[in-house]
N, C-alpha and C positions, 0 to 999 in steps of 0.2 A: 610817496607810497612805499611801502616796506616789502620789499624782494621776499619773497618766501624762501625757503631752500630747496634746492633739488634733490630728490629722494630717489635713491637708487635699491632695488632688489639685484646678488650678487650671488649666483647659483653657480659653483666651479661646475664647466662641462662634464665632469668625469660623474659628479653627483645629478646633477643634472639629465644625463643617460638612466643612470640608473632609475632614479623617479621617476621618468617619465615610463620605462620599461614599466616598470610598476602597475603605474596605473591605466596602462592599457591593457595587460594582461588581469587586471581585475575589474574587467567591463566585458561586456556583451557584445554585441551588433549594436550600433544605435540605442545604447544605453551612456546615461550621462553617469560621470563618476569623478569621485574628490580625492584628493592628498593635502595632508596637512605638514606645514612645515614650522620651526619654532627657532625665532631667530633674534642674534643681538643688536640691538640698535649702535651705531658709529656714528658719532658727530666726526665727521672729516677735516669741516670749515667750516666757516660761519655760514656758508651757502650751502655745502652739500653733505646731505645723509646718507647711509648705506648702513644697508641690512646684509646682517651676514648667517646665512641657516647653522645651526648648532645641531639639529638633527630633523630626520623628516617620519610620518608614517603617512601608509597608504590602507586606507582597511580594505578588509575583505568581504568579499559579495557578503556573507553571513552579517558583516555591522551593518547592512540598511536593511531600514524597516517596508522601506518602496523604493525603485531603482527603473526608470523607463526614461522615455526620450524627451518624456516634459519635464522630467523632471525628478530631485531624490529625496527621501529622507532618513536620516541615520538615526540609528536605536540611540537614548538619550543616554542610557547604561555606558555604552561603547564611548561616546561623548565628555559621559563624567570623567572616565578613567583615563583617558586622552590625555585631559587637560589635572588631573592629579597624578599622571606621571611624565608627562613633556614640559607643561607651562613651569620650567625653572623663573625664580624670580628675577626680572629684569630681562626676560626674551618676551617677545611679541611675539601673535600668532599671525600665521600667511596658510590662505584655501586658497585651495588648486581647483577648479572645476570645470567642467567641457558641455558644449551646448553640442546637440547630433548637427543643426542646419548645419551647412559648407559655409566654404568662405568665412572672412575675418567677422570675431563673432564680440559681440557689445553683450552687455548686462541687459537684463532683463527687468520687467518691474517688479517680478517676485525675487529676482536675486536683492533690489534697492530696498528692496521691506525688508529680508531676512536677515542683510548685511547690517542694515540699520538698527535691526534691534539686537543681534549678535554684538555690534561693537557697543553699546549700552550695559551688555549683560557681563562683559569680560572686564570692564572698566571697572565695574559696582560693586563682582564681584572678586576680586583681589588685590590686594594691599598694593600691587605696583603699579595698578592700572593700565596695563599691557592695550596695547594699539593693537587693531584687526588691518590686516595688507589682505586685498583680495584679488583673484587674478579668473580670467575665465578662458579658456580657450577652444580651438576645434576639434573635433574629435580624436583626431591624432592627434593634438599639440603640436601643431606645429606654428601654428599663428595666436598669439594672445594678447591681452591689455593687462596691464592693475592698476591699484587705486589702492589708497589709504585714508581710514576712516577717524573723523575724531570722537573723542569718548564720549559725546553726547549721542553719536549714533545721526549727526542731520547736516557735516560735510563730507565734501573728501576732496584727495589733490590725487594727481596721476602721478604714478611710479614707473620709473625706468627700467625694464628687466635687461640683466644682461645674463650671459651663458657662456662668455668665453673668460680669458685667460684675465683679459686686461679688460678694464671699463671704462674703456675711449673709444670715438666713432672714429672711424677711417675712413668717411668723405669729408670730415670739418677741412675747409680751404686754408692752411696757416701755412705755404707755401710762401716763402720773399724772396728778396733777391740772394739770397746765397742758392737757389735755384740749381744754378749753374755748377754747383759744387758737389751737388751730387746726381747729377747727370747720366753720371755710369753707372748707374743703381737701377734706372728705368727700367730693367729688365725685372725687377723684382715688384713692380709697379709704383702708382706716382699716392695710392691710398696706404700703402705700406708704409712710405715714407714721412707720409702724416702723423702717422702713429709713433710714429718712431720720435717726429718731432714734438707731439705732446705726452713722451713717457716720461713719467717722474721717476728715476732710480735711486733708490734707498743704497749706497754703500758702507759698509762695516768693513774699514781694513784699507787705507792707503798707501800700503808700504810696496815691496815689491812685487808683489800680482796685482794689489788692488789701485797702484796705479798707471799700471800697461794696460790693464783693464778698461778703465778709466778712458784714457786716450784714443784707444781702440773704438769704444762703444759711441764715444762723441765724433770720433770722424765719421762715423754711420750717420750720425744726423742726432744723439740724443742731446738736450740742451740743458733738459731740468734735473737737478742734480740735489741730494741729502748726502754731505759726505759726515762720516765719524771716526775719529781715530784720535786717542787721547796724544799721542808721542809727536816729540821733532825728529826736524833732519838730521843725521850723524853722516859722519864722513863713512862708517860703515856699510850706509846706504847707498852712497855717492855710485856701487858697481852694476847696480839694478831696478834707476829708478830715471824713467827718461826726462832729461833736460835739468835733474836735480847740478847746483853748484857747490864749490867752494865756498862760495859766498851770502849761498842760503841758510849753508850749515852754521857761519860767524853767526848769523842774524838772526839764527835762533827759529827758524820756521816751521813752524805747524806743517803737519803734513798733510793737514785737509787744505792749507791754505796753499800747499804747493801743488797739491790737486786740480783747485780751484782756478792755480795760474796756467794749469795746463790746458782746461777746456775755454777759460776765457783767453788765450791764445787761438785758439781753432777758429771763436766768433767771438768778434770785436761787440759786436753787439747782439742781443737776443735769446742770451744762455739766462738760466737762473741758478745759482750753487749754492746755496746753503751750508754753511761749514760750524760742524759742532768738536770741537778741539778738549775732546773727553768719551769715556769709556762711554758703552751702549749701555751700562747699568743705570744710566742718570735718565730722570722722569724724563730730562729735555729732549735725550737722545731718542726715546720711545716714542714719544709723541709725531715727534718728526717724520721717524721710519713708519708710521702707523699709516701715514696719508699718501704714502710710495704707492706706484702703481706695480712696481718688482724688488725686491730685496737682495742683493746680492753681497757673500759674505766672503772675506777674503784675509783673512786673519790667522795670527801663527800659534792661537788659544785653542782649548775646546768649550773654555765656557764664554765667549762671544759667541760662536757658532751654538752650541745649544739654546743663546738666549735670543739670536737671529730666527730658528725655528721656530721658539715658541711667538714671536711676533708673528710670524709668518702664518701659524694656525690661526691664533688669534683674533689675527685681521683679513685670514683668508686672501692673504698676497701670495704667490708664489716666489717661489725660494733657489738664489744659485748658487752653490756652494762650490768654492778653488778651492784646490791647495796644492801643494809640493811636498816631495819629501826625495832625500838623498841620504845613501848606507853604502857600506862598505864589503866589499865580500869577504872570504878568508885569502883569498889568493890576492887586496888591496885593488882590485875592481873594483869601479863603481858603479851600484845599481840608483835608477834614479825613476821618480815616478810623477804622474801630475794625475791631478782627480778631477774630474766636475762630474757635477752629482744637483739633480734637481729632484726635488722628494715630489709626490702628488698635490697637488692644491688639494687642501683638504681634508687630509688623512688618506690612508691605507696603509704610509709606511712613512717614515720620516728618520733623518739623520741621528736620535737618538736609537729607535728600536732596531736602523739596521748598523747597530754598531758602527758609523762610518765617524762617530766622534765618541770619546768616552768621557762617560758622566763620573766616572772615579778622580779624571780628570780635571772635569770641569769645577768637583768640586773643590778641590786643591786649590785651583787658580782663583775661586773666590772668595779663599777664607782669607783672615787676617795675615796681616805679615811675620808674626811669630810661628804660628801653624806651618806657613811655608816653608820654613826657613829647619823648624825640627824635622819635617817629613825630609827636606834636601839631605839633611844631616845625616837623614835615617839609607840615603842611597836609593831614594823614592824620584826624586827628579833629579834632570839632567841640570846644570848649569850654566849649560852654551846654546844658544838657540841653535834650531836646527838650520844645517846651512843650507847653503841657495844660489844659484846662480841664475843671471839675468835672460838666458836661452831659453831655461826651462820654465821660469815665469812666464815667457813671451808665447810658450805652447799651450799653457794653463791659460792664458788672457786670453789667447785670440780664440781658441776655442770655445772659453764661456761666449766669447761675444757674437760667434756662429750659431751655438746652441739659443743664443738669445733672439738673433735676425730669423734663425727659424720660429720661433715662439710666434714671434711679430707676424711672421710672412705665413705660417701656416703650413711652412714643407718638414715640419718638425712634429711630430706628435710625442708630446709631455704626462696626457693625464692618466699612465700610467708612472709617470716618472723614471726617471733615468742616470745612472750612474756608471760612467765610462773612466776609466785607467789607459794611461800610456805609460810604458813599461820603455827605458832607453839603456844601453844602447840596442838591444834586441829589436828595438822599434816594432814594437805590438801594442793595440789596440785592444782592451781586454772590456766587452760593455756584461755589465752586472745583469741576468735574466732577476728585472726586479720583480717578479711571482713570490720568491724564498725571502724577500724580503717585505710583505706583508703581512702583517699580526692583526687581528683584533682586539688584543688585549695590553697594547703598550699604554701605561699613562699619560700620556702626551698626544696622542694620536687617533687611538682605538677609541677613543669616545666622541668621532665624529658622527658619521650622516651613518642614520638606524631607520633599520624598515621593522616597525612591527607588526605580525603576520596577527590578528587577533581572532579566537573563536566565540561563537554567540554563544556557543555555551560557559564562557569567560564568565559571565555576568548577569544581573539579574532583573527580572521585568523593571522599567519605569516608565518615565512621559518618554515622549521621541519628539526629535529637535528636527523640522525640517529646513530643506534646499532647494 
């Protein structure tokens, strides 16, 4: 018999708040009310799907033509325009809807007819034949189901909704014998540590942060691993790269694959690494990082780090951005810095719109090699990487992997996003108020999750589509 896949609905928390604010405040007392949301399909695996919202609306009282506790129906006008300015080609529609009874609430058998002939009508009519995901919940929202429909309108399979960070359970039992190894963790609990042991993390960057990082976040418990980094070992590297050798460097070794020696070091058996030994520009490398449960970028570019975000919106992963940097004063002081910097799952602000990498940048580093080589000429770029010492990598690593065990554990809150600076030797702590660093209009970002507010005077009389 043929496994089906598991299908997942993946609504970032921060979006998620705000929807559901939404469509409470546009209901009644015991009045039922919808939101629609319009989202891209991800094949993950051969087993598992996920939806990813691209934007949402919620209408207002004024778009139903009937609105009470049996039940709704929306103006068909309001209806047309929805789906001729949401349904992009290749997103799927997802209803949101709320039944008044208490307690955990099932479909109805006028929701089973309306659904049924709604996924018929979306399929017939448009060229991609867009799938209907339907969800219902309690009045608050706080308890719900979904389901997805096939285009003939006469099955469906249950949908997995998640709303936090990560879309892993944190009761699944994959505890063994390495038990005992993190023991002194119990404090943070024994479901935490679950999570932690089925996080996939996507890494960009194995050099000197991205492999302290690395060892760091694996002695926490994490085991599944996507590394990418096109470069070898050099004896260069030999001063901040832990347990690197002499002898790795003869041998020529990939620095995903000395990565890779370092976690399968921690556990003899149980880990999974993945090692892709080339730039994140390559289809390979994207595919890979697509199925990450986290992204984290660790690289001495700004066009990996730009192109680490754009995955990151993309597939709705959240995103941890290292780095370092060391300068000189006039008086031959040295000022030295470390970043980590997590952008919002999902837009409101991201590493290119708050300047925190530059695209002038990025795009130097991905034109041709004559290009680079004129602008170098021109006293546009430096020609010595910027330098680094093993200390200050070690404060940028362990603290992304803080920043991350909080993500996990929940003593962290992210979904406004976060971008902190240590400044040494003054040792200060500088965290970014990210408010100044929200646009609605960057290309990359600002065209996330949209509410639109719609008046019935918008539009003009037709049939009405009920719910």
């Amino acid at each position: 018999m043929k496994k089906s896949a598991a299908i997942s609905l993946h609504i970032p928390p921060r979006m998620w708040c705000d929807f559901r604010k939404s469509m409470l405040k546009d209901r009644s007392f015991n009045e039922e009310v919808i939101g629609f949301l319009f989202c891209q399909r991800h094949q993950v695996s051969k087993h598992k799907i996920r939806y990813i919202p691209r934007n949402w609306v919620v209408p207002t009282s004024d778009c139903y033509e009937y609105q009470s506790t049996s039940g709704l129906v929306l103006k068909q006008h309001f209806h047309s325009y929805l789906l001729e300015n949401y349904l992009q080609p290749g997103l799927d529609v997802v209803h949101i809807h709320t039944h008044a009874d208490p307690g955990l609430p099932d479909f109805s058998y006028v929701d089973d007819r309306y659904e049924s002939e709604y996924a018929r009508f979306i399929s017939s009519h448009f060229p991609k034949k867009p799938y209907l995901i339907s969800g219902v919940f309690d009045e608050d929202l706080q308890f719900g189901k979904f389901r997805i429909w096939d285009r003939k309108g006469q099955k469906f399979e249950p949908v997995n909704f998640c709303n936090s960070l990560f879309e892993i359970s944190s009761v699944k039992d994959v505890m063994n014998n390495t038990d005992l190894m993190f023991v002194r963790q119990k404090i943070f609990g024994s479901a935490n540590q679950n999570v932690l042991h089925q996080l996939k993390v996507g890494l960009i960057g194995c050099g000197g942060i991205g492999s302290i990082f690395a060892e760091l976040l694996g002695r926490l418990g994490v085991k599944n691993w996507v590394l990418v980094d096109p470069d070898k070992l050099e004896t260069v590297n030999l001063n901040r790269m832990p347990g690197a050798t002499e002898e790795m460097v003869r041998q020529e070794w990939d620095k995903v694959h000395y990565v890779k020696h370092l976690i399968q070091k921690i556990y003899q058996e149980g880990s999974c690494v993945t090692t892709i030994p080339t730039t994140v520009k390559s289809e390979l490398s994207r595919q890979e990082i697509s199925t990450c449960d986290l992204i984290v970028v660790a690289t001495d570019n700004h066009f990996s780090r730009k192109t680490a975000q754009e995955l990151a919106l993309k597939y709705m992963r959240p995103l941890v951005c290292l780095g370092t940097h060391i300068a000189v004063n006039s008086d031959n002081t040295p000022r030295m810095y470390c970043r980590i910097t997590v952008p919002p799952m999902g837009g409101g602000w991201c590493l290119m719109c708050g300047n925190i990498i530059s695209l002038q940048r990025a795009a130097l580093e991905s034109a041709p090699l004559e290009i680079n080589q004129m602008v170098a000429g021109a006293g546009y770029l430096e020609g010595v990487n910027d330098p680094a010492v093993f200390w200050l990598n070690s404060i940028c690593a362990s603290t992304g992997v803080g920043v991350i065990h909080g993500m996990v554990s929940g003593f962290l809150n992210v979904d406004s996003g976060i971008d902190w600076i240590y400044e040494f030797p003054v040792s200060d702590w500088r965290k970014t108020n990210t408010e100044y660093l929200q646009t609605d209009h960057c290309y990359f970002c600002g065209m996330g999750s949209l509410e639109e507010v719609v008046e019935d005077s918008d539009f003009e009389d037709s049939e009405i589509m009920g719910w």
